[in-house]
N, C-alpha and C positions, 0 to 999 in steps of 0.2 A: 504494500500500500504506500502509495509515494504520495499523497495530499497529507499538510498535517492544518494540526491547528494553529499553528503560526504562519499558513498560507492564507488561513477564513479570515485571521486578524486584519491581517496582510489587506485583503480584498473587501473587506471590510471598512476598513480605516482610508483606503482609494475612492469609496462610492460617497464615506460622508465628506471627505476633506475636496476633492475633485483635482487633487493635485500631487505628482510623488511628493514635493519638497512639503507639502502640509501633513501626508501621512508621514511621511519618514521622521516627523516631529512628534506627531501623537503616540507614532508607537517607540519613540526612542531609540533609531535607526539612523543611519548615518542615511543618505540618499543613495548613493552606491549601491550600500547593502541591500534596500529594499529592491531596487533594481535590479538587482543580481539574482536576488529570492524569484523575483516574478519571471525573471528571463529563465530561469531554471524551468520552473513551472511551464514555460510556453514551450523549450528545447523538449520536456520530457514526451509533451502529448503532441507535438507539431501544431500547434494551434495558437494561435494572436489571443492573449486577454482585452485587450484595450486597443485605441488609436493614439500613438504615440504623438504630442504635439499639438494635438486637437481640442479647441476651446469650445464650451464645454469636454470635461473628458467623457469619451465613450468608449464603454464597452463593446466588444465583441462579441460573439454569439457564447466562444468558451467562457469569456469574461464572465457573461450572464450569465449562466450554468454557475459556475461554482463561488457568486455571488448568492444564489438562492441558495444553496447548502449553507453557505457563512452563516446568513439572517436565519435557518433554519436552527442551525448547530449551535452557533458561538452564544447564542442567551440561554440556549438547553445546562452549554458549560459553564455559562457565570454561575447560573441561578445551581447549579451541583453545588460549583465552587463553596459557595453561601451558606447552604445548607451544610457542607460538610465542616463549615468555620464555625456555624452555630450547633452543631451536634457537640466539638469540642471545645465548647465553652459551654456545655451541660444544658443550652435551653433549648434545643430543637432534639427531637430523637423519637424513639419507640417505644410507646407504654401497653404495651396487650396484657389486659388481666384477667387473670384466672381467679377463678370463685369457687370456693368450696361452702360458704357459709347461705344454707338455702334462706336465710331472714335478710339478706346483708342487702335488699335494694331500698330498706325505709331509709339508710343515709346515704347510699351509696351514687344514686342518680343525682340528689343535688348539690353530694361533694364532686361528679365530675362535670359538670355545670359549670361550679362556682371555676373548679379545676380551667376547666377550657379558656375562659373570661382569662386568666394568668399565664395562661400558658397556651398561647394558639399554635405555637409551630410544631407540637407534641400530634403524633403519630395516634389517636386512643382506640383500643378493639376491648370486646369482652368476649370472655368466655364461660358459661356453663351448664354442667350436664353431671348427674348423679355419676354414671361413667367415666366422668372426666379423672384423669390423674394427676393432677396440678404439678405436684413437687416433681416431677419426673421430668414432665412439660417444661417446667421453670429452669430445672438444668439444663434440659437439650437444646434452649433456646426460642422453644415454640412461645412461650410467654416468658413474660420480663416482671409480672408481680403477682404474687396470689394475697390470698382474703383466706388467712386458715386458723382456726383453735389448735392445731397437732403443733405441738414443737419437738421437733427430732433434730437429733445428732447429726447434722450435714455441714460438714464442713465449707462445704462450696456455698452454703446458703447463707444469708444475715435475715434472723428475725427481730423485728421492731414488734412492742406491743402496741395495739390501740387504745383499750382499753379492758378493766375487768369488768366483772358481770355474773351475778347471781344466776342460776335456774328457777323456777318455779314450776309444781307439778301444777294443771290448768286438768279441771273437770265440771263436771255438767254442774249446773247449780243445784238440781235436786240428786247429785249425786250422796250416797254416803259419808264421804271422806269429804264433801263441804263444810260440812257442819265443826270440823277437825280446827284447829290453829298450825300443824305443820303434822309432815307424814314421815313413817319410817321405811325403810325395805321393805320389809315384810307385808305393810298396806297395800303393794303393788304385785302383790305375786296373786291375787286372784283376777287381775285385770287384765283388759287389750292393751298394752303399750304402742299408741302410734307414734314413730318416727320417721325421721329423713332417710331416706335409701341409700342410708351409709351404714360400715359396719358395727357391731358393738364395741366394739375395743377403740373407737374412735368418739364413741358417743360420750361426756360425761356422765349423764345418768345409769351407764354401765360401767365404769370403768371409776366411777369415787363413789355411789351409792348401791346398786344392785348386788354386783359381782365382790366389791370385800366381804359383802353379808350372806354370799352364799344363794341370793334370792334370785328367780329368774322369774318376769311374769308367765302368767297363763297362757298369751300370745305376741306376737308382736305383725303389729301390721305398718308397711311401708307405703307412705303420701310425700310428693313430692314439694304441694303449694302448702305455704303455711295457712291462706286462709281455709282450704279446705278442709286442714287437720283440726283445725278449731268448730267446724261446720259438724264434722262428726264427732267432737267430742262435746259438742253445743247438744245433741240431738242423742246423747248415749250410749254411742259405737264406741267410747273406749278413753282414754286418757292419755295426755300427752306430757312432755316436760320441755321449757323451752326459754330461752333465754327471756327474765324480765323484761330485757328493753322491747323485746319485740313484741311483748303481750302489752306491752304499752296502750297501744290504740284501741284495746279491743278490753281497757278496765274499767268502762262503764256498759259492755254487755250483761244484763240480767239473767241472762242463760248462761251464764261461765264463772267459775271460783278459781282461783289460782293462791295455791299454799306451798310456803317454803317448806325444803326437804331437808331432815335431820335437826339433827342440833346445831350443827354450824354451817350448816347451808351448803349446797352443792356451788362452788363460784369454778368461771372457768377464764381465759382468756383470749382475745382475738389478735390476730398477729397479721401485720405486713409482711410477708417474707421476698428476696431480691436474690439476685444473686450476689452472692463477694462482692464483685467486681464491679458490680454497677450500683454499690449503694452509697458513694460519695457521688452521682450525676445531680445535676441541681434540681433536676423537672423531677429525679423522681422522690427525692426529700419534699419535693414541693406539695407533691402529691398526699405524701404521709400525712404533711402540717394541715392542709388543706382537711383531709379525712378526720384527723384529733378534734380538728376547730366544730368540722360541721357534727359530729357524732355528740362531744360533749354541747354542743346547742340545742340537740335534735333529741336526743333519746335519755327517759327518764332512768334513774338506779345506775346508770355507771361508774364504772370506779378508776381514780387514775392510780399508775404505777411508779414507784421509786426507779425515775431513769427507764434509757433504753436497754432493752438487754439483747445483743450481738453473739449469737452462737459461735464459738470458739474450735 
């Protein structure tokens, strides 16, 4: 390939100046040298660019030919140029996020709102699906942030918290166990447990309340929408457990009770997770502050944490 991009420049800077001695100024060329460049170009294809001498100047048929590439190309490569200068100074780039948390869109839409208004040149997709694998995704590059309660041992990863957060078990108002002020394990081994179509050992309500006590309910039914799980357990198909803040909007339902579990409450936490590598970029700190601000505005019972904590 013998055209470069300091030929478009070239032919570029001849169409707007209309003169070599004005282009060979704009692009910082001796006039020789521009000369030399285009006669090169004219020896390689046997073809005339321009009429040499001619006021105005005119182009020739190849002239015009690889003028339309210039104006085609050469703003394709500023505007890269730009983008690649504002990728590395951390406010233009790629934010795909991955969601494990089926409650997370009561603040999650008008943190990335607020997010957009601060950060236009940010890239933003979303993702999720009960099958989805986030952490796995998150490593291999598919996405660049999840929305998760799990914190595990991954080196490669940095988790940030968002904040804590109580459970509450939520049942029908003429249920049983309304009438209660808080429930143990054992209240929940003759019921339907409805949960998100994740596994137990992921769940808290399995993994700090059920399973140290041995207890396992009667059934366990998988719903994917939160208001649906509240629809059936409004109506006596079974009982749920689920983060306070998200039973938020739904604690002046007359058909719903919602009571703290244990003695000292089932609390769990929500996590930003990043890779390593990309958790000094600015857009996506921007992002975390952004989500802190709108969460502690939006949603009631949360709790903040001593510091970030950076898995090691």
């Amino acid at each position: 390939m013998y055209i470069q991009v300091s030929h478009l420049r070239s032919i570029l800077a001849l169409a707007e100046t209309g003169s070599l001695t004005a282009a060979a100024r704009q692009l910082h060329l001796t006039q020789s040298a521009l000369s030399h460049q285009l006669k090169g170009v004219e020896k390689h294809f046997g073809a005339k660019l321009f009429q040499r001498k001619s006021r105005p100047l005119q182009f020739c048929a190849a002239g015009e030919k690889l003028l339309a590439l210039a104006r085609a190309i050469v703003p394709q490569l500023q505007e890269c140029e730009y983008s690649l200068l504002r990728m590395a100074q951390g406010v233009a780039g790629r934010l795909h996020i991955g969601i494990e948390c089926h409650s997370c869109f009561q603040w999650l839409m008008p943190t990335l709102d607020l997010y957009r208004e601060s950060w236009p040149e940010v890239e933003l997709d979303l993702t999720l699906g009960h099958s989805f694998t986030p952490l796995p995704a998150l490593k291999s590059g598919r996405v660049d942030l999840v929305i998760s309660s799990d914190l595990l041992p991954e080196p490669a990863l940095a988790f940030q918290p968002l904040f804590g957060y109580e459970s509450w078990l939520a049942v029908s108002a003429d249920h049983p166990l309304a009438e209660r002020e808080r429930v143990c394990p054992q209240d929940l081994q003759p019921e339907t447990l409805i949960t998100y179509p994740v596994e137990q050992g992921r769940l808290d309500v399995f993994s700090q309340f059920l399973h140290p006590a041995g207890v396992q309910p009667m059934a366990v039914r998988h719903v994917e929408l939160t208001p649906m799980i509240l629809q059936l357990v409004a109506s006596n198909r079974g009982v749920t457990v689920l983060p306070s803040w998200a039973l938020g909007e739904y604690a002046g339902n007359p058909r719903l009770c919602f009571l703290p579990m244990g003695e000292q409450g089932v609390w769990g936490t929500l996590y930003v997770v990043t890779r390593r590598s990309d958790s000094d970029k600015p857009y996506m700190n921007g992002f975390i502050e952004q989500a802190r601000v709108t969460c502690f505005e939006q949603l009631p019972g949360i709790s903040t944490l001593a510091g970030d904590v950076l898995m090691k």
